[in-house]
C-alpha positions as CSV (number, residue, x, y, z in Angstrom):
1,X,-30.1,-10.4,25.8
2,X,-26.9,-8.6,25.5
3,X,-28.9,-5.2,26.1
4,X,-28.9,-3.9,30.1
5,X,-31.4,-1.5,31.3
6,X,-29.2,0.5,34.0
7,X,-32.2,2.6,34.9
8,X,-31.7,2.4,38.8
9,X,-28.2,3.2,38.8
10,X,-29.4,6.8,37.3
11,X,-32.5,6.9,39.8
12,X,-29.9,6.6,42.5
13,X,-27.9,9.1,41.0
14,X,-30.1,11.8,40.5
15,X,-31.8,10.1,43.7
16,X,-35.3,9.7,42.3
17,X,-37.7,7.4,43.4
18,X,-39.2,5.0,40.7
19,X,-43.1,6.1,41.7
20,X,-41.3,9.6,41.2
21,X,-39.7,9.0,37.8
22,X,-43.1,7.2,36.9
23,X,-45.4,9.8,37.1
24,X,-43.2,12.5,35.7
25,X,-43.5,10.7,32.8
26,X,-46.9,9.4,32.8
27,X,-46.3,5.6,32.9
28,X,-47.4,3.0,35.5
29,X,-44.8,2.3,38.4
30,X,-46.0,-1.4,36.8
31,X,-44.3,-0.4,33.5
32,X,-41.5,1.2,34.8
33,X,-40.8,-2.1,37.2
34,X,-40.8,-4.1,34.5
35,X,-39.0,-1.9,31.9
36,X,-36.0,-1.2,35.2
37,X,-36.0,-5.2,35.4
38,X,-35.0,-5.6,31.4
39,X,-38.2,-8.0,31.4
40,X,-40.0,-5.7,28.6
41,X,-38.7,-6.5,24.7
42,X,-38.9,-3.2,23.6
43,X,-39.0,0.8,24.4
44,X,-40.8,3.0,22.5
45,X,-37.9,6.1,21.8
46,X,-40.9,8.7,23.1
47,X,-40.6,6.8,26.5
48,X,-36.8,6.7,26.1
49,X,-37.1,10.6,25.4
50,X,-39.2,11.5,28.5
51,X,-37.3,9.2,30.9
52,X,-34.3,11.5,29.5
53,X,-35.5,14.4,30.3
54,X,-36.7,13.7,33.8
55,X,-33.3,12.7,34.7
56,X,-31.5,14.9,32.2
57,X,-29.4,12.3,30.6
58,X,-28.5,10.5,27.5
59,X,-29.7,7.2,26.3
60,X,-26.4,5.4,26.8
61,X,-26.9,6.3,30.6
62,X,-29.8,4.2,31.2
63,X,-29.2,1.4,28.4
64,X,-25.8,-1.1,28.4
65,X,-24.2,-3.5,26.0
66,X,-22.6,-6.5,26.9
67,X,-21.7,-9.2,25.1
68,X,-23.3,-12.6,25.5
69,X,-21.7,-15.2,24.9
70,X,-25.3,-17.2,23.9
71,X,-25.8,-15.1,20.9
72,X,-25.1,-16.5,17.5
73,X,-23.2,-13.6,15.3
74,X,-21.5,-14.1,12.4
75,X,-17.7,-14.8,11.8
């Protein structure tokens, strides 16, 4: 997946703890593991919005593009 969840960079930055982050913005530390790991498929743009705001950053500061060189575009 050419999309990279850069979440615990920012944590470290704003030097927050996951369990921290987690309960400001009422998900599990479970969730948040797995979203931090890039093992969900999707984030609901509320969640995106709240993890945001607790760090007081943009969406391109948690989320990457790279590209893969696996995916099938078109010419």
């Amino acid at each position: 997946m050419p999309i990279v969840v850069t979440l615990d960079v920012m944590l470290a930055r704003r030097k927050m703890k996951s369990k921290d982050l987690a309960a400001a913005i009422g998900i599990t530390e479970q969730n948040l593991s797995l979203l931090k790991s890039g093992k969900v498929k999707g984030v609901r743009f509320a969640t995106l919005d709240a993890i945001c705001r607790a760090l007081d950053c943009r969406p391109g500061d948690v989320l990457d593009w790279t590209e893969d060189a696996d995916t099938d575009r078109p010419a």
